[in-house]
Structures are given as structure tokens and as C-alpha cells.
N, C-alpha and C positions, 0 to 999 in steps of 0.2 A: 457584448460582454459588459459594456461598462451599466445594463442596466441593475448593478447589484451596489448600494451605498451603506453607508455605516450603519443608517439606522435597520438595512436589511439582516445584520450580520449578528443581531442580537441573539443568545441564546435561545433556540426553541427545541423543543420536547424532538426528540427521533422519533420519527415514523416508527412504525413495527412490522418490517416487510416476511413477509410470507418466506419460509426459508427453503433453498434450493433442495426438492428433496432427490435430484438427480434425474433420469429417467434409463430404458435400456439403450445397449447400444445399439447406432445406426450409425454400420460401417458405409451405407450408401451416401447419406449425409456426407461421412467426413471423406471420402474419396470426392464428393463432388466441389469441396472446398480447392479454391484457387486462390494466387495473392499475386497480383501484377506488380511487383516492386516498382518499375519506372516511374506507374502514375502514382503510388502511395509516397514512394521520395519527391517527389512535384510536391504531390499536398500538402506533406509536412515542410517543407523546404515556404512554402509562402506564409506558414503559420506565424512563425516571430513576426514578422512584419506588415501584415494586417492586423494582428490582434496585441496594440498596447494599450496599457489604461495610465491615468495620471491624477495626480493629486488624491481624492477623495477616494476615489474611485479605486484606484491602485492599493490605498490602504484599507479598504471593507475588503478586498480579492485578500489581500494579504494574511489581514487575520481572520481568512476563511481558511488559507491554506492552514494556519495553523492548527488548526481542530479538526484537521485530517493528515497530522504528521505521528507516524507509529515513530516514536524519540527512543532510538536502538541505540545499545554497545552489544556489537559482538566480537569481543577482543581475547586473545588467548590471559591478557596482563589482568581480564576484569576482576574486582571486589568487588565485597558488599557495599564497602562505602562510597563506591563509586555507582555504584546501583542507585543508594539511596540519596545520591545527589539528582542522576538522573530523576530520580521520580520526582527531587523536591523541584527540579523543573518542568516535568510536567504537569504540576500541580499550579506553579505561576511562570507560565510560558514568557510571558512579556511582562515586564515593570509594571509594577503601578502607578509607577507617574504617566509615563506612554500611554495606558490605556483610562486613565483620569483626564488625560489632554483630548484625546482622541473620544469623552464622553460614553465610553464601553465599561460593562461589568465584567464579571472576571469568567476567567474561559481555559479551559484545558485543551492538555495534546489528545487525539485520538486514542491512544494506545503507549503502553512501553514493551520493548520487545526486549526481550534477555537469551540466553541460553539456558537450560534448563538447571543446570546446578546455582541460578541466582534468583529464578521465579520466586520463592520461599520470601526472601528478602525484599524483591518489588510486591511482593502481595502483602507484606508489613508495612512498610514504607507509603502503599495508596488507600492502605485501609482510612475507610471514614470518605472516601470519594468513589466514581462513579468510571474511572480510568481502567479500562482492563489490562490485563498481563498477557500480552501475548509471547511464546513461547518458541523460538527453531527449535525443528524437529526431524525425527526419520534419518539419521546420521552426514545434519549441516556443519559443511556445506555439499560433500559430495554427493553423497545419498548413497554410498557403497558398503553400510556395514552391514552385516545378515537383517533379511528383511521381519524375522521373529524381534528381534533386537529393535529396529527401527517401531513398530508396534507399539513393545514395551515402553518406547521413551514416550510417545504420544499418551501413553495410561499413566506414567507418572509426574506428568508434565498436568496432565488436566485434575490428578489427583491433587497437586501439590498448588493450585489454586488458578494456573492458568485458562481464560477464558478463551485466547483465540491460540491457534495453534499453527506456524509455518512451516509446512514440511515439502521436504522437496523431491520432485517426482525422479524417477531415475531415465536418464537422460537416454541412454541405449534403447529401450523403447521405442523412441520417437524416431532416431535413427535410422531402427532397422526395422523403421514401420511396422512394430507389435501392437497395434491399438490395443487389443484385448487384453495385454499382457498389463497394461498403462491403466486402463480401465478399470483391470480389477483391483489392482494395486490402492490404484485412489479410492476406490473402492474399501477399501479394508479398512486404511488409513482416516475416512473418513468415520468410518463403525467405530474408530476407538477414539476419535475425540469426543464423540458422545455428542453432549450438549454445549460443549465448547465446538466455535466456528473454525473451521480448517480453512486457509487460504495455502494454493498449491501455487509452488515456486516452480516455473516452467524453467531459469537457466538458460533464459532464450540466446544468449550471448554463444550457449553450445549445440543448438539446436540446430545449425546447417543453413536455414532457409527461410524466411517468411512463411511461407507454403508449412514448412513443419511446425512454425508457431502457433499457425491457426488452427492448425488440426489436433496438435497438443492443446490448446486453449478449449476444444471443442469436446473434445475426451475428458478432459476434467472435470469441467461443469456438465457433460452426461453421466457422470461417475458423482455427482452430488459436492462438489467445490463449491464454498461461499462465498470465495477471493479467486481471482486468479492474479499473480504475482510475476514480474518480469525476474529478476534475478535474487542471488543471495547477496549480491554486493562484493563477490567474491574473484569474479568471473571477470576476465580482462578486459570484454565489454558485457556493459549494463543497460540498464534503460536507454533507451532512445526514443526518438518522433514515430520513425516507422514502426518498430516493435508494437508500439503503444498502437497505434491507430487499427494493427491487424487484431491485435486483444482485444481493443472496445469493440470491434464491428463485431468480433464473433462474440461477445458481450449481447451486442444488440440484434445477432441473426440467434440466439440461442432467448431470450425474452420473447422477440417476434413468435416465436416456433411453441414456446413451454407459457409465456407470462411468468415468468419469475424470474428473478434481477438477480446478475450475480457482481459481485464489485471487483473492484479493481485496485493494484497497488503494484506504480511503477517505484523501483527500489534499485540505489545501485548509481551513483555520481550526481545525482540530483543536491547541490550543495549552495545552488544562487536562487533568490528571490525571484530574478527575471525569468528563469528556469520553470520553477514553480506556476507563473502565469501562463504561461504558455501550457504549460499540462492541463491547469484549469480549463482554460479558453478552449482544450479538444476536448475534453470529456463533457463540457456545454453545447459544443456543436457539433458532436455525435449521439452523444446518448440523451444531456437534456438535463432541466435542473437538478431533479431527483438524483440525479447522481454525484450532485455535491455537498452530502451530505458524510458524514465520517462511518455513516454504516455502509456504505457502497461507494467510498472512495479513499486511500491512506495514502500518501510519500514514506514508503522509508527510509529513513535519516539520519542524520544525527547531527552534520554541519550546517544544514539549512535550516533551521531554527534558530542560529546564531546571525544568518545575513539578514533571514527576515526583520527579527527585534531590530538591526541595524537603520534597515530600511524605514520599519515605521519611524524609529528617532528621528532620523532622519525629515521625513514627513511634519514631523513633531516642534522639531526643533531647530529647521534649518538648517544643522549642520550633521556630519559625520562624526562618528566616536569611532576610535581603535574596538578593533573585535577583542580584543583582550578584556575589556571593561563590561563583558557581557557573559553572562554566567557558566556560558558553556563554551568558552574559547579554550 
């Protein structure tokens, strides 16, 4: 891991990956999928502590995570003003003195994620930059309201200037093993973001099983998903090591099979710096560089941008600052 340093982290141009255009289903395929939990908690269990980095090293990783962090509120209390704070911080993620110490030009979040009644306002707010709007969708977080309705918010969401679109699949599916039911769904969902990219929110946290992770993961991106996403953040558990490792492999068994690359974005308590590296350092030693790049990799967030900035100061300056003195505390 540590072969990545500051001077690697400099802005470059995104790839322009070929996009998932789905394929049919093949129930054989996902019936043949297994998931051993024993050995996938081993693997993720020795992960933190084989893979640390430090000093330099630690902060090019760092502010790589940040240009793969979607900087979400999804709050019942939200405004617009609070919208357009978020975005003035995705616009300068870290200080400028931080990133004048550290000899780095200036760099953006991934993404701002909103609900749809405040897109309107993040798409004012990043006009003149290069930051998309992504948007929850399809009735977040539970995905229970009539599925015409669900639709409709993905059409007004992409009308209303949203580029990526998170909608979340309905979790009874996966349950009572309805692939097709799941398939089609995504399916639909994906026809009405159009030319905005869908990332499908699996909810893995109510999904029963590793075993139904994967095969929900697998159905998505045969239904045309350009993300596949661990949770809404809503759910009493969220991301985790194993969750993650069964999404990237069937990530990397579904390229093997098609060549086309679909990304990933674990979401959902991800709130520490050291947290962060570690998600990095799997998605390096499963899928490979290529997939650290912010179009096939995000965190969604909203308190881990605040430990990072901390961290690099840190880095920076020796010492610890109160999180309050950082723009998003």
C-alpha cells in the first residue's frame, strides 16, 4: 500500500470507463454463488493490522480518500443553507494552509449527496465546478412507497440537475429470493436515471446473509448498476469488512465474466481516518489501482471528512486541533 506518495496524489484527468450496460439474467450464475463467512471474517479481521501506512505515506492515502468521499446530509432538520455550506466544503475539502504545507493543489470531494427537495440548491451552490449532485432515491430510505412513485422521484431528481442517483432496492426480494423480481426493478430504475449513473443501495445490514449480499450484488450489476452501495446509513448495521469484501469480489467475478467495472461505495459508520485506510488498502488488494479512482470508488459521509482534515494537521503540524475548529464539526 504504501507504494502511493504525495506526489502520486496530484490531480489527474478520470479515465472514461466504458459504462455497465448490464447484461440478462443468469439465474444459474447467481444460484451458483456462495459466501464462506468463517474464512471472509479471518480475512477481514487481519486486514487493520497488516495494512498501516505512516507519515507521508499515510497522508497521500488520506487525501486520496478524500476525492472519493460523496459529503452527504440526509437529515429530516436539512436546509438550504445548510446544503450550501456542505457544498462550500466540497469545494475546499481541506485548508489551504494544510494543503500549501503538504505542497498539493486544490482538490474536491467526489460527490454531494442530498435528498431530492435540496438537489435544486447543491446544483446552485457547485455551479462553475466539476462536483456532481447525487441524489437518494426510489422512497429513502426504505424503498416502500408505490413503485410508480419511486420512478417518478428518479425523473425529477435527474431533471432537476442530479448526475448520480442513489436508490434503494427493495429488500423483500432478496429475502424471498425473487431475483427477477429485483432484476427487473433495477431494471426500470436504471431506464429512468437516463444519463445520470444509478448506484443501487443493497441495505446489506437487512439482507440476512453474506450469501444474499452477493447474490443481491450480482443481480444489480446484471440489471445495469454503476455502483453497488452497502447501506443508507440508516440501518442499525452498516458497512463493514465482510459486507465489503463479498461486494468487491462479486465486483471482480462480474468484470471477469462482462469486462466492465462497476464501483463501489461502502456507506454507513465510516466516520475515522484509520477506518478509511483500511477500506482503501481492500479495494487495492482485491480489485487493484484502477479502482481508486472517484469514478469507481466513494465513502459515504459526512463525519469522516472532518477526522481526515484533523489527521492531515496533524501530519502537518504536529499537533491536534479540537474537531470543532474544522468546518464541518
Amino acid at each position: 500500500m504504501e507504494s502511493q506518495t504525495l506526489q502520486d496524489t496530484k490531480p489527474l484527468a478520470l479515465a472514461q470507463e466504458p459504462r455497465n450496460p448490464g447484461m440478462d439474467l443468469d439465474l444459474d450464475w447467481v444460484a451458483g454463488v456462495q459466501a464462506n463467512t468463517s474464512a471472509i471474517e479471518r480475512r477481514c479481521a487481519t486486514l487493520p493490522a497488516r495494512r498501516s501506512v505512516k507519515k507521508d505515506y499515510q497522508a497521500a492515502w488520506l487525501l486520496k480518500a478524500v476525492t472519493c468521499i460523496d459529503l452527504t446530509t440526509l437529515s429530516g432538520d436539512d436546509t438550504e443553507e445548510r446544503v450550501r455550506r456542505l457544498c462550500a466544503k466540497a469545494r475546499q475539502p481541506v485548508r489551504g494552509d494544510i494543503l500549501q504545507a503538504l505542497d498539493m493543489p486544490p482538490l474536491t470531494t467526489g460527490a454531494v449527496c442530498v435528498y431530492h427537495e435540496m438537489v435544486a440548491a447543491a446544483v446552485q451552490a457547485l455551479k462553475g465546478t466539476d462536483i456532481p449532485v447525487a441524489a437518494v432515491s426510489t422512497g429513502f430510505p426504505a424503498g416502500l412507497s408505490p413503485f410508480h412513485l419511486r420512478v417518478a422521484e428518479i425523473e425529477e431528481s435527474v431533471k432537476a440537475g442530479a448526475k448520480e442517483i442513489d436508490i434503494v432496492i427493495s429488500r423483500r426480494h432478496v429475502l424471498a429470493g425473487n431475483w427477477q423480481a429485483l432484476y427487473d426493478e433495477m431494471q426500470a430504475f436504471r431506464a429512468a436515471c437516463g444519463e445520470a449513473h444509478v448506484k443501487a443501495i443493497l441495505a446489506t445490514g437487512e439482507l440476512g446473509s453474506l450469501r444474499n449480499v452477493a447474490r443481491a450484488s450480482l443481480i444489480c450489476m446484471m440489471a445495469g448498476a454503476d455502483f453497488i452501495k452497502t447501506s443508507t446509513g440508516k440501518e442499525s448495521v452498516n458497512a463493514t469488512l465482510p459486507v465489503s469484501l463479498v461486494m468487491i469480489r462479486a465486483i471482480r467475478d462480474y468484470y471477469d465474466r462482462t469486462g466492465f467495472r462497476v464501483g463501489y461505495k461502502p456507506a454507513g459508520g465510516i466516520s475515522k481516518a484509520k477506518d478509511a485506510l483500511v477500506y482503501l488498502s481492500l479495494i487495492k488488494e482485491e480489485l487493484g489501482d484502477r479502482w481508486l479512482q472517484p469514478d469507481l470508488f466513494r465513502f459515504g459521509a459526512s463525519s469522516l471528512l472532518n477526522d481526515i482534515e484533523r489527521q492531515l494537521e496533524h501530519h502537518t503540524s504536529g499537533a491536534y486541533s479540537a474537531s470543532y475548529r474544522h468546518a464541518m464539526a
